[in-house]
C-alpha positions in Angstrom: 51.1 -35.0 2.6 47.8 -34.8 1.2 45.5 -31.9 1.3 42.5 -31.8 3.5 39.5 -30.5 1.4 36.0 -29.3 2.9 34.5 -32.6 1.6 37.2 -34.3 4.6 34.6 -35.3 7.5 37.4 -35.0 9.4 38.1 -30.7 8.9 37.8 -28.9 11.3 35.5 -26.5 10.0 33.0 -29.7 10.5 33.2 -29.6 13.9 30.3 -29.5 16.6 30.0 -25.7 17.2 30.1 -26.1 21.1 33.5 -27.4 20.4 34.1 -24.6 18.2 33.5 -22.2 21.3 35.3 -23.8 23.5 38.4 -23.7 20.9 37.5 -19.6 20.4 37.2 -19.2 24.0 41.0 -20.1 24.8 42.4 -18.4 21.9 44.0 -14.5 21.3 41.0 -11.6 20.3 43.9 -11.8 16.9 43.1 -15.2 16.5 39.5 -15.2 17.1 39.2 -12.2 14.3 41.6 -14.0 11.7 39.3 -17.5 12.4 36.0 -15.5 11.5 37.4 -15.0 7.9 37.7 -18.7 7.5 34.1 -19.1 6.5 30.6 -18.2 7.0 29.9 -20.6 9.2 32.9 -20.1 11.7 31.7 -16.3 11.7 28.3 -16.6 12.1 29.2 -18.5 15.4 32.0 -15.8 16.7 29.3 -13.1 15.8 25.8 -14.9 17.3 24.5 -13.3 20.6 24.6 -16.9 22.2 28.5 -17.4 21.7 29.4 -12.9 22.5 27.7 -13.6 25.4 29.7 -16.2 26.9 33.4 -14.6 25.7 35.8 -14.0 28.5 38.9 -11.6 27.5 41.7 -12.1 30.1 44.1 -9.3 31.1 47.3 -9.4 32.8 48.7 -6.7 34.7 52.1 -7.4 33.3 51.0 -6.2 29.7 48.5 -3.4 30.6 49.2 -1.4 28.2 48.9 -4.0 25.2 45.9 -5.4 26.4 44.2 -1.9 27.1 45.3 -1.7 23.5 43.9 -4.2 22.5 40.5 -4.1 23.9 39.9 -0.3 23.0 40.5 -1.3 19.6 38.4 -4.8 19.7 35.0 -4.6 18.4 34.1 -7.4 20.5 30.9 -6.8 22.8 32.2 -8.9 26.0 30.6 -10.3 28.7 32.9 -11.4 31.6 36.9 -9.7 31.8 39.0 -11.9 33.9 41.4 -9.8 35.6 44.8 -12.2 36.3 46.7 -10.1 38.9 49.3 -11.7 41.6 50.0 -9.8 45.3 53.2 -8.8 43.9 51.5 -7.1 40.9 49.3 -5.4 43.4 52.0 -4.0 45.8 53.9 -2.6 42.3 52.2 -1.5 39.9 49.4 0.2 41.1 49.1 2.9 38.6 48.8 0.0 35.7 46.1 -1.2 38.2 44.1 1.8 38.4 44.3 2.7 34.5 43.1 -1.0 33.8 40.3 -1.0 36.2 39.0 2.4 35.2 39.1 1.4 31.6 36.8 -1.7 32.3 34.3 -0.1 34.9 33.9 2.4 32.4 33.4 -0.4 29.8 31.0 -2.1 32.5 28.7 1.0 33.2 28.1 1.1 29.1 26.0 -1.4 30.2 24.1 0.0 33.0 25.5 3.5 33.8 23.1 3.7 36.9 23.8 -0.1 39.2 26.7 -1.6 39.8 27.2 -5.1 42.1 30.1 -5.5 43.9 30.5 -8.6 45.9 33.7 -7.9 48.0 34.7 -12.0 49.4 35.0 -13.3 45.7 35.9 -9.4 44.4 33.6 -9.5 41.5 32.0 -6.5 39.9 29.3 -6.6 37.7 26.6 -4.4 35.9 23.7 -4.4 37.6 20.2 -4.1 35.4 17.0 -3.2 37.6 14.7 -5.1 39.1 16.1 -8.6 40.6 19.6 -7.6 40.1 20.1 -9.2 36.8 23.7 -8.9 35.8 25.3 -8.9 32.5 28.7 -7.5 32.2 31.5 -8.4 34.9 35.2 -8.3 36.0 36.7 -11.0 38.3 40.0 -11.6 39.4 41.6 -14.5 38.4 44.1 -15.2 41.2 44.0 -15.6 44.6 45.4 -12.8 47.0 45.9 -12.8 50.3 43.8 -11.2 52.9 45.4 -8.0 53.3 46.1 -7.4 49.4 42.4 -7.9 48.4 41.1 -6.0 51.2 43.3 -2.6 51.4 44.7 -2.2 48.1 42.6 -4.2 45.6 39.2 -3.7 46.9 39.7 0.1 47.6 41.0 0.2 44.2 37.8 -0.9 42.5 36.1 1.2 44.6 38.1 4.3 44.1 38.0 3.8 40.2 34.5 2.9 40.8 34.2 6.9 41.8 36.2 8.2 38.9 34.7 6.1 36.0 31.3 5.5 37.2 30.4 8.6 38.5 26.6 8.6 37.8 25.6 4.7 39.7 22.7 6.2 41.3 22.4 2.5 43.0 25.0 0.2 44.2 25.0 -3.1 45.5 27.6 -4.3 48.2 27.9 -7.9 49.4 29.8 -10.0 51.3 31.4 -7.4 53.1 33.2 -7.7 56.2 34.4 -5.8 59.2 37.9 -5.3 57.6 36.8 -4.0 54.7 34.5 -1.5 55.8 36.9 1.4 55.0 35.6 0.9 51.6 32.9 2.9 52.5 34.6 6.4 52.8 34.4 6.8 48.8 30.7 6.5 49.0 30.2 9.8 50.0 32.0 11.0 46.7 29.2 9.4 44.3 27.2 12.6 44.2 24.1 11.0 42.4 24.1 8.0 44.3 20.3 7.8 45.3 19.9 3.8 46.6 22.7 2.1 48.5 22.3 -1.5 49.7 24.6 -3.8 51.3 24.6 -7.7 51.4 25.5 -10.4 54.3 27.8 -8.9 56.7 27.6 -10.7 59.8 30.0 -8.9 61.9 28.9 -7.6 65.0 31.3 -5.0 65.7 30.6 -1.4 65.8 32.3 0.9 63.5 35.5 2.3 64.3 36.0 4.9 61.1 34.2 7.9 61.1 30.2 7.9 59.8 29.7 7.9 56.5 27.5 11.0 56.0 25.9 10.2 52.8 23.5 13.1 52.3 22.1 12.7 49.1 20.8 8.8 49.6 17.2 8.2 49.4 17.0 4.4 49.9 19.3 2.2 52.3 18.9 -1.6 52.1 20.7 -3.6 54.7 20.2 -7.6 53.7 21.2 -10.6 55.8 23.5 -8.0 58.3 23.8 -7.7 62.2 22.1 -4.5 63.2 25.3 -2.3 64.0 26.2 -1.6 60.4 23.2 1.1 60.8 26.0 2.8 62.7 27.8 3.4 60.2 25.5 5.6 58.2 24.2 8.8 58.7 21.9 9.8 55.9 19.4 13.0 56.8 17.8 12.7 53.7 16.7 9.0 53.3 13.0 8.6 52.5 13.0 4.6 52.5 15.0 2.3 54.7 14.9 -1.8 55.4 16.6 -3.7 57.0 16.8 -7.8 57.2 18.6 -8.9 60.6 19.1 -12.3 62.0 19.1 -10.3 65.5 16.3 -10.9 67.8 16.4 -8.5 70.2 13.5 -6.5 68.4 13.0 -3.2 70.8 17.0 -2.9 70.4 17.1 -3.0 67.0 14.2 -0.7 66.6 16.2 1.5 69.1 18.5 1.3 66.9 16.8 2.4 64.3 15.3 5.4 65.9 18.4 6.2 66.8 20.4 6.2 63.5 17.6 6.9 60.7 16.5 10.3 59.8 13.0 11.1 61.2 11.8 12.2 57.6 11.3 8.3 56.6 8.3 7.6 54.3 8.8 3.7 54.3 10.1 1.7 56.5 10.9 -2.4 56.5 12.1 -4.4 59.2 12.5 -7.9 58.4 13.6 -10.4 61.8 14.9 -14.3 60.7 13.0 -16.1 63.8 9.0 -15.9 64.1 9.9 -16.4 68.2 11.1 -12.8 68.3 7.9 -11.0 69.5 6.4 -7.8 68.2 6.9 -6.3 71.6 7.6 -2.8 71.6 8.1 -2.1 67.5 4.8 -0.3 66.8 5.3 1.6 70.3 8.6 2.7 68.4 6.9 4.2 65.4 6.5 7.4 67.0 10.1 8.5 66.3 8.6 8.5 62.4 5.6 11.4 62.3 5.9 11.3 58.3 6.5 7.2 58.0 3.4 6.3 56.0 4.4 2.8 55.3 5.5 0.0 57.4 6.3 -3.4 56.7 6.8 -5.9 59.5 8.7 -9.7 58.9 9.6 -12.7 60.5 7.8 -11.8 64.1 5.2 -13.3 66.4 2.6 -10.8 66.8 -0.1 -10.7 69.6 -3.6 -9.7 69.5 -3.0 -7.4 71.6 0.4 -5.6 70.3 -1.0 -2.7 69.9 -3.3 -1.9 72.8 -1.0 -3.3 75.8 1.8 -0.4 75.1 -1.1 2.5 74.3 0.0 3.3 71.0 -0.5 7.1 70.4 -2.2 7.8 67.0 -0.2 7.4 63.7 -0.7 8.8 60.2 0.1 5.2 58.4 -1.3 4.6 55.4 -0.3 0.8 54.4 0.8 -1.9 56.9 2.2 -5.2 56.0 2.9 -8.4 57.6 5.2 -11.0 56.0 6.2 -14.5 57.5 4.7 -13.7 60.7 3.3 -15.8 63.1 -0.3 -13.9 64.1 -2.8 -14.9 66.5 -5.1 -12.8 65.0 -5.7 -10.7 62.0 -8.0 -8.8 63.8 -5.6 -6.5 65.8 -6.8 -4.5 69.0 -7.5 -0.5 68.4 -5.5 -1.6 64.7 -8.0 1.3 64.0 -7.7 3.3 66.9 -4.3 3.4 66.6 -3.8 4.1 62.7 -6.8 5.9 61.7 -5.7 6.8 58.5 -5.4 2.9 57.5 -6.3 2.6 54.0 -4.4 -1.1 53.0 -3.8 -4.1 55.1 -1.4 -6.4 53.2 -0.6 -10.3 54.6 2.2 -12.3 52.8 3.2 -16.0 53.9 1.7 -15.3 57.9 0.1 -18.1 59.5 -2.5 -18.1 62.0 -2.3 -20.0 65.5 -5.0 -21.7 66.3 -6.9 -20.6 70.1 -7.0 -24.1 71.6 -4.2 -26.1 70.4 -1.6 -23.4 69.6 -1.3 -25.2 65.8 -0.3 -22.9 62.9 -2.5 -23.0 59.9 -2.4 -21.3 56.9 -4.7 -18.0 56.0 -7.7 -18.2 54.4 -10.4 -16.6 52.5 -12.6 -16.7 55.9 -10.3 -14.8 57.7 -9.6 -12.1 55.6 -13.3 -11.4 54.7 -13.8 -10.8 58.3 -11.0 -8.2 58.6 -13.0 -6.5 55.8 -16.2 -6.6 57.5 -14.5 -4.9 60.7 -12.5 -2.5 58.7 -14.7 -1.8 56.0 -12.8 1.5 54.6 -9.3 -0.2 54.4 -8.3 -2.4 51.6 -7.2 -6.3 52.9 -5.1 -8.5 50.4 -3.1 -11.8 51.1 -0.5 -10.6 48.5 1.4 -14.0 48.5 -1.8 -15.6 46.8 
């Protein structure tokens, strides 16, 4: 058999490195290591950001103990841990299960101690870095499970080791929850420092039947894509900012809701509708219930001339208003500063304007925000989408 040298434009140290990868990427952490000592070049690409980045490690259940092992001995920085678990794993071994997942949220909150995101259907968990969300360290699951598996013993699972190993997320992102999962929500009280709670696309419409989650120490609730009965599942005296983006449109019963449900304390409130039909009826009517809300931002609503003037709204301390993706006939409200008096910014994003005699929506212009500020010269007026 003849020998292959390095001059062979077949070796395979000559191969493309995407290839390369894609060989690393299926083989042991052992192998990977033992493959960098084969030359420079091989581990210069197993040690570049670009290629760290994309490296999955795989875990069984059945070995936990090797792999946990072998990952708190890898130096390997990783950015995605494939957990491979079956529903039989799940119903009988779940102390292997709760060592394993503690070990990675722990190795996941290196990354970003204070935000997690944990989207429930596809029972991912990922670090979660600031603004936008941006994500950079996650575990999936590999397998599928069936309904009742991945919803009372895995999910609770990650959740439960999410309180033991991750015990300073101050914020916490929850999507894709559903009504049968919602139990999850009884270890959110035990995150002591958790500060900013938000929850993603649950479209249920039934109302809770576990107890309220008192949550005392939350500051900011964000409720995204949801039916407006998940507010009764939260009790939190202490919240300073809440929003909430509903595809209901029944506004006066959500604000209801609202009032209802969310500490009187709020500073900032946002309330988001899907269907610029929905009228503005009744909302700013509602804004009583709020003595110290000094910011309110209204979405997706059609909103009269005359909103504010046909139900008497009493005086309000509001500082900043905002309309987004409304549908106004006029900028110019009625008694706008009769009503808020303490007015100091008027913000517009992606509203149109119907037109008096044929009803046409047109787009906002310079014109029509100069002659807000003639009317209201003490308050600031900005179009914040342009």
């Amino acid at each position: 058999m003849t020998t292959t040298t390095t001059d062979d434009p077949f070796n395979m140290s000559h191969l493309p490195t995407e290839i390369l990868c894609k060989i690393f990427d299926y083989s042991t952490i052992d192998a990977v290591k033992s493959a960098s000592l084969v030359c420079n070049r091989w581990d210069q690409i197993i040690f570049s950001k670009p290629y760290i980045k994309r490296f999955k490690l795989v875990l069984n259940l059945n070995d936990a103990d090797q792999m946990l092992e072998t990952l708190k001995n890898s130096d390997r920085d990783y950015n995605c841990i494939v957990l491979r678990v079956t529903i039989d794993q799940c119903r009988d071994m779940p102390v292997s299960l709760r060592r394993m997942l503690n070990y990675v949220i722990r190795m996941i909150s290196q990354y970003s101690p204070e935000s997690l995101y944990f989207n429930m259907e596809k029972v991912i968990l990922e670090s979660c870095v600031c603004k936008n969300y941006h994500r950079r360290f996650k575990l999936e699951v590999d397998e599928y499970l069936d309904f009742m598996t991945k919803n009372m013993i895995l999910i609770p699972s990650i959740l439960s080791a999410i309180n033991q190993s991750a015990p300073d997320v101050e914020k916490l992102v929850l999507d894709k929850i559903d009504f049968f999962n919602t139990h999850a929500y009884a270890v959110l009280p035990s995150l002591a420092k958790l500060k900013h709670l938000i929850v993603r696309n649950y479209a249920s419409s039934n109302t809770p039947s576990a107890p309220v989650v008192i949550l005392p120490q939350l500051e900011n609730l964000s409720l995204i894509n949801v039916n407006v009965n998940i507010i009764d599942y939260f009790q939190a005296e202490n919240l300073q900012r809440f929003s909430i983006r509903t595809s209901e449109t029944d506004a006066p019963r959500t604000m209801r809701i609202i009032t209802r449900n969310i500490s009187r304390d709020l500073i900032q409130l946002c309330v988001h509708f899907t269907d610029q039909s929905t009228e503005a009826d009744q909302i700013f009517e509602l804004l009583q219930n709020f003595p110290n809300l000094r910011g309110f931002e209204l979405g997706g609503v059609s909103v009269p001339t005359d909103v504010l003037k046909a139900h008497g709204i009493p005086q309000h301390w509001l500082h900043k208003l905002t309309f987004v993706q409304c549908r106004m006939e006029s900028l110019i409200l009625a008694d706008l500063r009769k009503s808020f008096r303490l007015l100091w910014k008027l913000e517009i994003e992606s509203c149109s304007l119907s037109q008096t005699n044929s009803g046409q929506l047109r787009t906002i212009g310079y014109e029509d925000l100069d002659a807000v500020r003639r009317t209201m010269p003490t308050c600031q007026v900005y179009d914040i989408a342009k």
